[in-house]
C-alpha positions in Angstrom: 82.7 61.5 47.8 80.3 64.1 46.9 77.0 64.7 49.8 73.7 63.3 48.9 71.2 66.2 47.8 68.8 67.6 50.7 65.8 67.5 49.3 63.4 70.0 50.5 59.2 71.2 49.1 59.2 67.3 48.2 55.5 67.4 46.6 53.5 64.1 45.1 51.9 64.5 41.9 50.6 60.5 41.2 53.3 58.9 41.0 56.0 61.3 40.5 57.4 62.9 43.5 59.2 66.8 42.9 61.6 68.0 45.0 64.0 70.9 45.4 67.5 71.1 46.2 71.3 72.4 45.9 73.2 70.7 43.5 77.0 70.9 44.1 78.0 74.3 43.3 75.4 75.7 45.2 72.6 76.3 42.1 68.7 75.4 42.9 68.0 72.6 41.0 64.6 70.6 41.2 63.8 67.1 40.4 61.1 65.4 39.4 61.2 61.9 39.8 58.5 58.6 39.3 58.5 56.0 42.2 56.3 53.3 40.4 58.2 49.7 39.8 60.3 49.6 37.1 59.5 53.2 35.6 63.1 54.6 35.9 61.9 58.2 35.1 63.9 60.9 36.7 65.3 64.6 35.7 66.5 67.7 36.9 65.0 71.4 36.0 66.3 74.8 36.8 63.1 75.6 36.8 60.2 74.2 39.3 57.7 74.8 36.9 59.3 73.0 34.7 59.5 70.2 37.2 56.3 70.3 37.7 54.6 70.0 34.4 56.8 67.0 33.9 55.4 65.4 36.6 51.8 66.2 35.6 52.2 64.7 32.2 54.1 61.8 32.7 53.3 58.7 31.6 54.6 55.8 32.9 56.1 53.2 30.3 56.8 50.2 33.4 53.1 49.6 34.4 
């Protein structure tokens, strides 16, 4: 069973939290991921302005 992700420079940009981490061969990776109700958006970037910008222009279909 693979190790949950340590998530680490965990930032809040409205709704969407980005994070960075390790994924499983040792790569920074950073997610950006929306924690309204029923939203459901989540990715991964190798990039954290990438990240970033997602989370900025996101638009939640849920609401």
């Amino acid at each position: 069973m693979p190790a949950s992700p340590r998530f680490r420079r965990v930032v809040r940009l409205g709704p969407v939290q980005v994070a960075t981490y390790y994924d499983g061969r040792g790569r920074e990776k950073h997610a950006a991921a929306c924690t309204a109700p029923r939203c459901g958006f989540s990715t991964d970037y190798d990039s954290r302005a990438a990240a970033e910008l997602a989370a900025r222009t996101h638009r939640c279909s849920g609401r």
